[in-house]
N, CA, C and O atoms as CSV, one atom per row, in Angstrom:
chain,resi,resn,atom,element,x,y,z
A,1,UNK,N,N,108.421,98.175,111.253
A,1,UNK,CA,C,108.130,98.967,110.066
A,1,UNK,C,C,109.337,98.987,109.141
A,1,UNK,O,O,110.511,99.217,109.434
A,2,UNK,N,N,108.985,98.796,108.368
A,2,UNK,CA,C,109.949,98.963,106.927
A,2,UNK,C,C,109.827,100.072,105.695
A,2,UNK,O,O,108.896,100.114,104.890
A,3,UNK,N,N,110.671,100.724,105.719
A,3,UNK,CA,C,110.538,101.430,104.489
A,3,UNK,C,C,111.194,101.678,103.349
A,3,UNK,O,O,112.152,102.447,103.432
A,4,UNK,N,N,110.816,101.044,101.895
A,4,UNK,CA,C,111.136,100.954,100.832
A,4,UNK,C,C,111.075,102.061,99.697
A,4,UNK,O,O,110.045,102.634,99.342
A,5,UNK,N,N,112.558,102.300,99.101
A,5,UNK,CA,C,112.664,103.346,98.298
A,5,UNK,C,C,113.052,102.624,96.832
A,5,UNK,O,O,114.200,102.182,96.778
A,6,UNK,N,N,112.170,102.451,95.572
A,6,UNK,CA,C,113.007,101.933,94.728
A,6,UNK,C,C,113.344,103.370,93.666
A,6,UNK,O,O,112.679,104.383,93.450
A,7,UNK,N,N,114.577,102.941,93.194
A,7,UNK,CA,C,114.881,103.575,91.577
A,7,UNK,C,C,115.697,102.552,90.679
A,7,UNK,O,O,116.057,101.394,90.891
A,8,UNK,N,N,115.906,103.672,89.262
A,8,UNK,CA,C,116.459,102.864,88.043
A,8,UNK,C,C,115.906,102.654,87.488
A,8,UNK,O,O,116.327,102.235,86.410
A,9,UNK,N,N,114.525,102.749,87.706
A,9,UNK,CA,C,113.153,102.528,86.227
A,9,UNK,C,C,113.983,103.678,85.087
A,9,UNK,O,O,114.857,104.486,85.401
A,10,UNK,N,N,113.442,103.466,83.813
A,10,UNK,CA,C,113.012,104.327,82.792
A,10,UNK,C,C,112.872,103.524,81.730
A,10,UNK,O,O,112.444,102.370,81.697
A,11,UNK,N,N,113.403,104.458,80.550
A,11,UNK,CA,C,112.533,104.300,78.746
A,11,UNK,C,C,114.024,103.547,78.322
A,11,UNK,O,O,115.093,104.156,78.342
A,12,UNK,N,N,113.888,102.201,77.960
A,12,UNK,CA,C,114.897,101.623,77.072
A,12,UNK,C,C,114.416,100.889,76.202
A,12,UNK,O,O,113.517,100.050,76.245
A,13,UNK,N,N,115.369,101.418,75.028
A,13,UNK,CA,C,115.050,99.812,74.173
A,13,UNK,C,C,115.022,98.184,74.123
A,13,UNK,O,O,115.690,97.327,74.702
A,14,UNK,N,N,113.767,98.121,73.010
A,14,UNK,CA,C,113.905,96.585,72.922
A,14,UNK,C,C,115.684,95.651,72.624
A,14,UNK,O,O,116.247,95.622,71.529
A,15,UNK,N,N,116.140,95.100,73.713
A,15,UNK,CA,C,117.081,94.426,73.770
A,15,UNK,C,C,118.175,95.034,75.316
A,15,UNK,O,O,118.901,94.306,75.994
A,16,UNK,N,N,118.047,95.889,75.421
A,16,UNK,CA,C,118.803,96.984,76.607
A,16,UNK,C,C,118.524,96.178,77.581
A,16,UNK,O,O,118.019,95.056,77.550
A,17,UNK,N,N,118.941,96.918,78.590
A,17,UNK,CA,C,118.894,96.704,80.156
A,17,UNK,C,C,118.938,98.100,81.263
A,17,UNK,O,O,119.379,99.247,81.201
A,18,UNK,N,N,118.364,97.441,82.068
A,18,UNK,CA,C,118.115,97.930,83.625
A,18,UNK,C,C,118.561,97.699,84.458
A,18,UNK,O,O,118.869,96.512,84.358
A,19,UNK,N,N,118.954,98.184,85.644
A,19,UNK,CA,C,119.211,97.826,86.906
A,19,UNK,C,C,118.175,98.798,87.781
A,19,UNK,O,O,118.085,100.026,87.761
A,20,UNK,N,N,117.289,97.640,88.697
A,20,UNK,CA,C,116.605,98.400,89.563
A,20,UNK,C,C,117.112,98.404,91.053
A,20,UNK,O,O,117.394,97.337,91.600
A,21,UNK,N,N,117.220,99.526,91.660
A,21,UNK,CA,C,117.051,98.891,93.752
A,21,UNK,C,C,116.421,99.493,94.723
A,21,UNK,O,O,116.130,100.684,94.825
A,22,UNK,N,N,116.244,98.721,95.351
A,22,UNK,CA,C,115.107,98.708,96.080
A,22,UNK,C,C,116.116,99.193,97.359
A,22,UNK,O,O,117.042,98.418,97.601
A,23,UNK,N,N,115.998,100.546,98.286
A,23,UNK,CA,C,116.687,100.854,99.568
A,23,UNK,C,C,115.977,100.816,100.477
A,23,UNK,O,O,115.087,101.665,100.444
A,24,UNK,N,N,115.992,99.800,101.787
A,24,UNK,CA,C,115.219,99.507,102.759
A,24,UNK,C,C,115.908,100.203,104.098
A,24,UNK,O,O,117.110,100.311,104.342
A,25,UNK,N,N,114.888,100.600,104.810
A,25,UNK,CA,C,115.332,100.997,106.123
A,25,UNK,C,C,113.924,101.037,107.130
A,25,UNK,O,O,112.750,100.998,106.764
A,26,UNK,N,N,114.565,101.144,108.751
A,26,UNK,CA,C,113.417,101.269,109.376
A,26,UNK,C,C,113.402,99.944,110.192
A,26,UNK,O,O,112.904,99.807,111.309
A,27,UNK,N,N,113.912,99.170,109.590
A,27,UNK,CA,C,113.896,97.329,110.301
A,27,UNK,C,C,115.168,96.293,109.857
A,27,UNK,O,O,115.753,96.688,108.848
A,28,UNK,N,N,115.559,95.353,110.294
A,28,UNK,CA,C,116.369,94.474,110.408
A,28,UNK,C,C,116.311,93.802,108.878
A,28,UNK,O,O,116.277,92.581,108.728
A,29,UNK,N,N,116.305,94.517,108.028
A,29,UNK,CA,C,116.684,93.896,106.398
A,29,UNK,C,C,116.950,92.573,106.173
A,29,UNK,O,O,116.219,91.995,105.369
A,30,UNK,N,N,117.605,92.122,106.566
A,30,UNK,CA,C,118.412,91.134,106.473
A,30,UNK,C,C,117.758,89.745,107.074
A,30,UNK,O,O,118.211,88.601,107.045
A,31,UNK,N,N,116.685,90.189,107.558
A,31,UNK,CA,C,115.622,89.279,107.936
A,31,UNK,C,C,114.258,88.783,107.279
A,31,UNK,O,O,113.441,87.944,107.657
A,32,UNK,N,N,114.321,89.790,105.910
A,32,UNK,CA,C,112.883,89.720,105.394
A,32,UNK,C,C,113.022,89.177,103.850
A,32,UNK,O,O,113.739,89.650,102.968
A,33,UNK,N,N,112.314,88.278,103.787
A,33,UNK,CA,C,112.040,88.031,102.113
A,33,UNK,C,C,111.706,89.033,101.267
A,33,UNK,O,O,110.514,89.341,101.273
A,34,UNK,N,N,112.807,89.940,100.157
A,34,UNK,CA,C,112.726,90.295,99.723
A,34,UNK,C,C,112.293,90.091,98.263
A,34,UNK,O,O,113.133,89.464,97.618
A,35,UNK,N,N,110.937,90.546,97.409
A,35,UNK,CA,C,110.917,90.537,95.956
A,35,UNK,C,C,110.809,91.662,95.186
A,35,UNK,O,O,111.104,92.800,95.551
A,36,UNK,N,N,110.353,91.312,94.046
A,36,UNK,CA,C,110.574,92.606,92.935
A,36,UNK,C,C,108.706,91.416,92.110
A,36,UNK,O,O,108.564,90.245,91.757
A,37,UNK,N,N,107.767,92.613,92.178
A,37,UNK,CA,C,106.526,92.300,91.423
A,37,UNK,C,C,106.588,93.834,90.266
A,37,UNK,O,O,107.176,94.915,90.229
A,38,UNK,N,N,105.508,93.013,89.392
A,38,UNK,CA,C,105.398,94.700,88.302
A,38,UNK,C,C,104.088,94.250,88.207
A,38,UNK,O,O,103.688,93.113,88.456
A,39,UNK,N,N,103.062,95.777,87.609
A,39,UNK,CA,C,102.174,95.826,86.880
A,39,UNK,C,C,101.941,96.282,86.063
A,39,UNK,O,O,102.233,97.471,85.928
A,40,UNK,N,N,101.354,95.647,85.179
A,40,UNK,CA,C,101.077,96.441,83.515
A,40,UNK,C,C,99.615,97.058,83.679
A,40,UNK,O,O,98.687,96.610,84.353
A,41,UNK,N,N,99.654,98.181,82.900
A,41,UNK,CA,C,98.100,98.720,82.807
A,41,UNK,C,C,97.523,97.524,82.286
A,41,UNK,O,O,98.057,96.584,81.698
A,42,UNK,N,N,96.128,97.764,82.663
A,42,UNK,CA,C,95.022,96.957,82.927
A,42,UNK,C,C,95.276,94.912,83.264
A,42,UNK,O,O,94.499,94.007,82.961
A,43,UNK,N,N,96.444,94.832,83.867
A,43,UNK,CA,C,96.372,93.713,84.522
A,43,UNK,C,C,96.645,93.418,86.226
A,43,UNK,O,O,96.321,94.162,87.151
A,44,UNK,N,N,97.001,92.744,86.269
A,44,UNK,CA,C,97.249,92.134,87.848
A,44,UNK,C,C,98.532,92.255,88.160
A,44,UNK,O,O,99.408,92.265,87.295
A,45,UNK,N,N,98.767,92.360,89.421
A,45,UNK,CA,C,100.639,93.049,89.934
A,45,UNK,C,C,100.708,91.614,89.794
A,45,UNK,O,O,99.812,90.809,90.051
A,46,UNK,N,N,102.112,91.331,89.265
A,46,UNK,CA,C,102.540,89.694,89.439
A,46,UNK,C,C,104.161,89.799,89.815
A,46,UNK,O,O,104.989,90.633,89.448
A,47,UNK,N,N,104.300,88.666,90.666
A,47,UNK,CA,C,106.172,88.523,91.446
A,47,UNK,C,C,106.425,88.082,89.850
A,47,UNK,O,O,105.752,87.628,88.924
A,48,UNK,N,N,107.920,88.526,90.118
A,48,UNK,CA,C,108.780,88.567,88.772
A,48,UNK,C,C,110.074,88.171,90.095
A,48,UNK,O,O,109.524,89.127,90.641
A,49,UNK,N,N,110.603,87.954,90.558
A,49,UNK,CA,C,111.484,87.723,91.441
A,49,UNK,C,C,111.391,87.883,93.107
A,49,UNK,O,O,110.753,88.803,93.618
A,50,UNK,N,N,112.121,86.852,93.906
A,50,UNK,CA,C,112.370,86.941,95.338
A,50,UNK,C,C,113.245,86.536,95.394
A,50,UNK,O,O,113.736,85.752,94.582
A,51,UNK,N,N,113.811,87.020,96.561
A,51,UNK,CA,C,114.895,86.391,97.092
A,51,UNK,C,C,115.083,85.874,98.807
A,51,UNK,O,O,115.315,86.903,99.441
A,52,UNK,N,N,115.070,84.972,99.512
A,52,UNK,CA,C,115.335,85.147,100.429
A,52,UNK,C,C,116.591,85.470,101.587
A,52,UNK,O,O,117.776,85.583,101.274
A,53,UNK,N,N,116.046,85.593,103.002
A,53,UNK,CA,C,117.334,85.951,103.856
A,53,UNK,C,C,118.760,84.983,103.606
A,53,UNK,O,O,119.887,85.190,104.057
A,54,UNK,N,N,118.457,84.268,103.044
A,54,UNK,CA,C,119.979,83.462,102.895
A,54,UNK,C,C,120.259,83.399,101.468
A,54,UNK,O,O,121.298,82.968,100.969
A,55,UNK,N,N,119.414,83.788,100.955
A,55,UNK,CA,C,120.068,84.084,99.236
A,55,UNK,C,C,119.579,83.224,98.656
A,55,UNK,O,O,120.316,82.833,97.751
A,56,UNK,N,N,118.167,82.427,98.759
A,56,UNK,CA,C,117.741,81.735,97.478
A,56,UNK,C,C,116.830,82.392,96.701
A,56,UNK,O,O,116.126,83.283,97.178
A,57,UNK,N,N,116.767,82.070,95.613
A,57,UNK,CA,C,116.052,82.406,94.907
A,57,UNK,C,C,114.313,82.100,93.809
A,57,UNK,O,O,113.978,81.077,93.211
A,58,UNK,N,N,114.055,82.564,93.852
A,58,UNK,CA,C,113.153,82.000,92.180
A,58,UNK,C,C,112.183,83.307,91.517
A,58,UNK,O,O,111.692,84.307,92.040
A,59,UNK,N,N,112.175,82.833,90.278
A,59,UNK,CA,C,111.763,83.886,88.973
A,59,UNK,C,C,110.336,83.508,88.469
A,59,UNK,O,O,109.929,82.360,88.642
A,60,UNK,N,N,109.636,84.366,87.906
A,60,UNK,CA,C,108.457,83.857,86.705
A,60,UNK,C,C,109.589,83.159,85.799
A,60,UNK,O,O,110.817,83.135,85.720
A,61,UNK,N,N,108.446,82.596,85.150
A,61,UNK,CA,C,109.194,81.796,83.957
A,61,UNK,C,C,109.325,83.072,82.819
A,61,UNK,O,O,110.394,82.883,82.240
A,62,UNK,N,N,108.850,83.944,82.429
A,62,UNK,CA,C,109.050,84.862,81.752
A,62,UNK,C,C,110.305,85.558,82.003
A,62,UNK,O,O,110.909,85.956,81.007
A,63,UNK,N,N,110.769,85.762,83.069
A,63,UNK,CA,C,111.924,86.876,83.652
A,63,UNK,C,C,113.211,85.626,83.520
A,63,UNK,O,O,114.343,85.968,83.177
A,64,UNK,N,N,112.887,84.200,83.828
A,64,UNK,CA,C,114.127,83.318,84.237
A,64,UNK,C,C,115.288,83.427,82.899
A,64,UNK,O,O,115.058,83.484,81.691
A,65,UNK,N,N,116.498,83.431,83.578
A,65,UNK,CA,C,117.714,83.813,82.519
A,65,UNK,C,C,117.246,85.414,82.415
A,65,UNK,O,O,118.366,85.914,82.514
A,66,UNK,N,N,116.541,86.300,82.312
A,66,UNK,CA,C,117.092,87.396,82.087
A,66,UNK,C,C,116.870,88.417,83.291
A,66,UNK,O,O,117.347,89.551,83.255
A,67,UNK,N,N,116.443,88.147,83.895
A,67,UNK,CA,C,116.553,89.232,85.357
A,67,UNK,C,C,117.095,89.000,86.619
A,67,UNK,O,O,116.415,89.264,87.611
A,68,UNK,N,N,118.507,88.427,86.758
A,68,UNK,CA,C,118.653,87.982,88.186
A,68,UNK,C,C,118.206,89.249,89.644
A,68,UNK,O,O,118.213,90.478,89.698
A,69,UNK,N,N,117.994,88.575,90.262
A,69,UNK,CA,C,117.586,89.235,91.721
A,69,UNK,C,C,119.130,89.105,92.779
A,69,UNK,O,O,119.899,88.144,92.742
A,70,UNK,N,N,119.270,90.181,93.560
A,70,UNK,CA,C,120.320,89.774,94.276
A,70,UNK,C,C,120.096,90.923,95.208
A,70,UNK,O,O,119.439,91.931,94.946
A,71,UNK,N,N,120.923,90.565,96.695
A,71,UNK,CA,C,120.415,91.656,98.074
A,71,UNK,C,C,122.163,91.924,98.500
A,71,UNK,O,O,123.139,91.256,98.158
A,72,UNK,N,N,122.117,92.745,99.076
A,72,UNK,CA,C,123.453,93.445,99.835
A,72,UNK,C,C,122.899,93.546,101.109
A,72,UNK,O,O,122.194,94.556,101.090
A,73,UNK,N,N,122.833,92.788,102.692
A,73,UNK,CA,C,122.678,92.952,103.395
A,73,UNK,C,C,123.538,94.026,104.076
A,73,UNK,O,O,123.137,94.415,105.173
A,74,UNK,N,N,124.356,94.415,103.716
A,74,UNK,CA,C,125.494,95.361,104.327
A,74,UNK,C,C,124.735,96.567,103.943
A,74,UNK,O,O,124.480,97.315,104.887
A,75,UNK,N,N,124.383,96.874,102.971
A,75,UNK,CA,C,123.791,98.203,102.521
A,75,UNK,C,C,122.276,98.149,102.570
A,75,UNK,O,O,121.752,99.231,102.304
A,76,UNK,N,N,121.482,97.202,102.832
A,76,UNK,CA,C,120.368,96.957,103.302
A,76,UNK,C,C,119.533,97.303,101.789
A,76,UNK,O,O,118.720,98.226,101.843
A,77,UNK,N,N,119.677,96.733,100.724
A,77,UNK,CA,C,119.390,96.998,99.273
A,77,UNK,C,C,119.348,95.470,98.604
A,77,UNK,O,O,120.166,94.551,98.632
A,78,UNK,N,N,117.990,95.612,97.968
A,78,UNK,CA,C,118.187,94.887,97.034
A,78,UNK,C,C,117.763,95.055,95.132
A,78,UNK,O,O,117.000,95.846,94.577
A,79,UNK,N,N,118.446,94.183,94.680
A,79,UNK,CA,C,118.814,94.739,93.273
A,79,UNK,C,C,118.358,94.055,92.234
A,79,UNK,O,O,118.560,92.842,92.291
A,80,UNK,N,N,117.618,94.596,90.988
A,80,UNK,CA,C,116.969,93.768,89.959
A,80,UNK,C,C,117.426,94.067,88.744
A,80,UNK,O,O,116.951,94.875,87.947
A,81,UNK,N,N,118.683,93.158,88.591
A,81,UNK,CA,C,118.885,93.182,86.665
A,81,UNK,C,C,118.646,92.917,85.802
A,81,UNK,O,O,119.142,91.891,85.336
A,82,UNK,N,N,117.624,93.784,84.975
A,82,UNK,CA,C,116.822,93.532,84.004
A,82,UNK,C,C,117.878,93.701,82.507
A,82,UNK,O,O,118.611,94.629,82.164
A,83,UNK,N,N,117.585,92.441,81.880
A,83,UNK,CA,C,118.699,92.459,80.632
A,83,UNK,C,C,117.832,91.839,79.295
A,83,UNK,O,O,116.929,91.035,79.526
A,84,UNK,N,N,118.020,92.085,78.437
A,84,UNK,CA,C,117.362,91.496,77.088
A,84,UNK,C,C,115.708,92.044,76.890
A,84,UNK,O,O,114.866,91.519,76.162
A,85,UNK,N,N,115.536,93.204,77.730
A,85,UNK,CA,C,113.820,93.690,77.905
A,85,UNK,C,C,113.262,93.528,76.486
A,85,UNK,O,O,113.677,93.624,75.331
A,86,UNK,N,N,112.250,93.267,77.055
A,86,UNK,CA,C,111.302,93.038,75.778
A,86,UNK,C,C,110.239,94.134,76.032
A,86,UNK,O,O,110.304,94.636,77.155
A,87,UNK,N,N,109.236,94.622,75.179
A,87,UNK,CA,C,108.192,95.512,75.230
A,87,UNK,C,C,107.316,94.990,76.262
A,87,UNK,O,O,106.776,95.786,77.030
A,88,UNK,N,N,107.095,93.621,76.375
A,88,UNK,CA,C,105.893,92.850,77.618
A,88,UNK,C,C,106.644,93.456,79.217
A,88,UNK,O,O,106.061,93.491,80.301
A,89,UNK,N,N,107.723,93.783,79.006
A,89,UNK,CA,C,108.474,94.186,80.115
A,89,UNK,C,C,108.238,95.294,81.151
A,89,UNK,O,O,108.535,95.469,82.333
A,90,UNK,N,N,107.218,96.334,79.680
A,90,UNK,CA,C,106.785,96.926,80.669
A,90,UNK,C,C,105.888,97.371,81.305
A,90,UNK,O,O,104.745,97.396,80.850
A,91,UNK,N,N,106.237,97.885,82.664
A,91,UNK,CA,C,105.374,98.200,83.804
A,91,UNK,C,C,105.908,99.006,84.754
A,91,UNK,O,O,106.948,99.638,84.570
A,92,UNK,N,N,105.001,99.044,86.194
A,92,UNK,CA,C,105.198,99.671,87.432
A,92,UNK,C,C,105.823,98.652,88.170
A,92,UNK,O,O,105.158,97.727,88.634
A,93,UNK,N,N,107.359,98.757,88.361
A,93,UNK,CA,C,107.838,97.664,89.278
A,93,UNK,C,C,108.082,97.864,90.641
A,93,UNK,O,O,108.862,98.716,91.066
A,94,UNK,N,N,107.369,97.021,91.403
A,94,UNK,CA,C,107.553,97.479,92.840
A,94,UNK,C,C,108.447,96.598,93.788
A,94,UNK,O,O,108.755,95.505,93.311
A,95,UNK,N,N,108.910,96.877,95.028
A,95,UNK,CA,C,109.945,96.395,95.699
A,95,UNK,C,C,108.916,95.775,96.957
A,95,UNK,O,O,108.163,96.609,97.462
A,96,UNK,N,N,108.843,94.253,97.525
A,96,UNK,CA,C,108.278,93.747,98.518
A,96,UNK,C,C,109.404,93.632,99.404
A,96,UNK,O,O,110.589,93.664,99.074
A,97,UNK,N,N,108.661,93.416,101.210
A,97,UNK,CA,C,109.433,92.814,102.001
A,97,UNK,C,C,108.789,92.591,102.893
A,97,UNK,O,O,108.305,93.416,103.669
A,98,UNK,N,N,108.662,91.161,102.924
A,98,UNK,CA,C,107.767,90.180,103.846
A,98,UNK,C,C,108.568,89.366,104.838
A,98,UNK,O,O,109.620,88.787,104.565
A,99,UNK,N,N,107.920,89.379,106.107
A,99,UNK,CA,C,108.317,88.891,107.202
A,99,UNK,C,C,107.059,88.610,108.087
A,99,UNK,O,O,106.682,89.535,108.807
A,100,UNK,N,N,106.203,87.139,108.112
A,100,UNK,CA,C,104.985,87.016,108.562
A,100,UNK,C,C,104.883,87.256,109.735
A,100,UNK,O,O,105.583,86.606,110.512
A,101,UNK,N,N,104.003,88.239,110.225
A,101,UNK,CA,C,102.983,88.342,109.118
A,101,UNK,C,C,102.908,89.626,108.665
A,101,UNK,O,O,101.760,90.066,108.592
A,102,UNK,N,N,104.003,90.533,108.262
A,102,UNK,CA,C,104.151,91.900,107.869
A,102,UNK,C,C,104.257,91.980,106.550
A,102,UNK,O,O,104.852,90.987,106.131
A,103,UNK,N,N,103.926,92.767,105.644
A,103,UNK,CA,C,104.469,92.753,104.270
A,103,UNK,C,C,104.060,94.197,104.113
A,103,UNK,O,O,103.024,94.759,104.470
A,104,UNK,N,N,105.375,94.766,103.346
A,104,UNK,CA,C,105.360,96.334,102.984
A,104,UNK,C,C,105.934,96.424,101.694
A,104,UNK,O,O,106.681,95.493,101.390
A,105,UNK,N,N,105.746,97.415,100.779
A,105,UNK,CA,C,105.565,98.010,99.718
A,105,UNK,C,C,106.222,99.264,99.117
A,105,UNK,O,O,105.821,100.348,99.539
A,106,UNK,N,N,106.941,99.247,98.419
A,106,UNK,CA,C,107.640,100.805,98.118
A,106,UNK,C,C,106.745,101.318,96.804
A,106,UNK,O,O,105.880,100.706,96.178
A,107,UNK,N,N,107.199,102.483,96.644
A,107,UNK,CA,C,106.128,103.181,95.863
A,107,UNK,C,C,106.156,103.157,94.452
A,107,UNK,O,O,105.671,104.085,93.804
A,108,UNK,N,N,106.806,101.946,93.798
A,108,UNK,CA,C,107.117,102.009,92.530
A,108,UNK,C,C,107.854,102.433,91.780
A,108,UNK,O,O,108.187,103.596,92.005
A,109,UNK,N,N,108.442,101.788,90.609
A,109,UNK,CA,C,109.313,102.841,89.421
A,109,UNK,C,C,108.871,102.679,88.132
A,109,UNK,O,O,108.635,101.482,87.965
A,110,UNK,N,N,108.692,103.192,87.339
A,110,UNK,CA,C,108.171,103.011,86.050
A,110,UNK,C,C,109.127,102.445,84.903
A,110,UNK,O,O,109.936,103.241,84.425
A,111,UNK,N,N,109.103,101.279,84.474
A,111,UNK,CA,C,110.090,100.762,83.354
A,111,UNK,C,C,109.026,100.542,81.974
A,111,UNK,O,O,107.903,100.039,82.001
A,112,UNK,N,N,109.797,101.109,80.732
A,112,UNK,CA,C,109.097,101.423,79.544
A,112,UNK,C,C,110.214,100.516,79.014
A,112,UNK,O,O,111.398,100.596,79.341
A,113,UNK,N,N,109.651,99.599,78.108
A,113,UNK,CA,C,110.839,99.516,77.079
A,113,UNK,C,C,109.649,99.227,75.364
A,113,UNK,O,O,108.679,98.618,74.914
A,114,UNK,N,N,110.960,100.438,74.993
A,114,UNK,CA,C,110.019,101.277,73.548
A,114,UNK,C,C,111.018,101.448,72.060
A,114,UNK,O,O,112.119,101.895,72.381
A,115,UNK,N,N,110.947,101.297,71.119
A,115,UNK,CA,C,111.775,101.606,70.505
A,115,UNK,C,C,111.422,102.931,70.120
A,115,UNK,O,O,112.174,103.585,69.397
């Protein structure tokens, strides 16, 4: 069992930035493919970043160059820097962590970006 706490959502302007993280506990962190998905009202949750146990990576093409993903196995956290937000940006961003065949879910943070 894994359990995921994210914060760092809120209301920024068009051009600003975020930092989101995701605090895992409950299981061996450092073992699980970690991502970062969002949803916008009335669409579909979509991955916007992963990362895996050894640190690779990949992005939507929308997020690439402006949101790197990165994990702290020492602190069992991982982290989403959101930079250059645009209004499409926002949503309910949630924190994954998959390890087949387990996959768990934290409860969301809300990112607005509004002028």
């Amino acid at each position: 069992q894994v359990q995921l706490v994210e914060s760092g959502g809120g209301l920024v302007q068009p051009g600003g930035s975020l930092r989101l993280s995701c605090a895992a506990s409950g299981s061996i962190f450092s073992i699980y493919l970690m991502g970062w998905y969002r949803q916008a009202p009335g669409k579909q949750r979509e991955l916007v970043a992963r990362i895996t146990s050894g640190g690779s990576t990949n992005y939507a093409d929308s997020v690439k160059g402006r949101f790197p993903i990165s994990r702290d196995n020492a602190k069992n956290t991982v982290y989403l820097q959101m930079n250059s937000l645009k209004p499409e940006d926002t949503a309910v961003y949630y924190c994954n962590a998959f390890k087949a065949p387990d996959g768990y879910w934290g409860q969301g943070t809300q990112v607005t970006v509004s002028s």
